[in-house]
C-alpha positions, 0 to 999 in steps of 0.5 A: 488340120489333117490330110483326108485320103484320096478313099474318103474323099470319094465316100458320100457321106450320111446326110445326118452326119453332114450337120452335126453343129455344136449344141446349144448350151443351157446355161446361155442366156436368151441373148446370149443363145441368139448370138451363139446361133447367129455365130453357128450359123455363119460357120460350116457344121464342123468348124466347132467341136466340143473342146471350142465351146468354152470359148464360144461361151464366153465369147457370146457373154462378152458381146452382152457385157459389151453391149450393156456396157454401151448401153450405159455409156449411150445413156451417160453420154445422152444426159450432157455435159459430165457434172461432178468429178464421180460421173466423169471417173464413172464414165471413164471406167465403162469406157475402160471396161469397154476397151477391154470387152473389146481386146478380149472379143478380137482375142477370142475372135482370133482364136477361134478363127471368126475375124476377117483375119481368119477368112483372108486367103492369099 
């Protein structure tokens, strides 16, 4: 991030300026809309600029799939003991898929300084 000078510091700046957050963008689903706000919300005005909101997108669509994805495992695992060897391979491919909604989460996390990680301050 680059150094601000001493002189633009010391300037008041416009309160319409002050919050200028990234728009919502229309290709969101309502959930996915809810969870881009509730992450935008968390964050100063500035902390995402135009070029993050690719990855703020997918990261809003891969909290859905992840949590589909434990709807079904919940429902799967509500039924009782697996019976056939289809269910059980069935079951073992969501919890890959979980797995992997997970690794790709913390990655973008990561990336777009979101995680703990991000706020750790030594």
């Amino acid at each position: 991030m680059p150094r601000k000078s001493a002189a633009s510091l010391a300037v008041v700046p416009d309160p319409v300026e002050l919050d200028r957050r990234l728009p919502l963008p229309e290709e969101l689903t309502p959930e996915e809309a809810q969870i881009w706000q509730s992450i935008v919300a968390t964050k100063p005005s500035d902390w995402f600029q135009q070029d993050s909101a690719a990855l703020l997108v997918a990261y809003c669509r891969h909290i859905t799939t992840s949590r589909f994805l434990d709807e079904q495992i919940t429902a799967i695992e509500g039924r009782g003991p697996l019976r056939t060897p289809d269910e059980l391979d069935f079951y073992k491919t969501l919890i890959d898929k979980r797995e992997k909604q997970s690794r790709v989460l913390a990655s973008l996390a990561t990336k777009m300084r979101l995680s703990q990680q991000a706020r750790y301050d030594t």
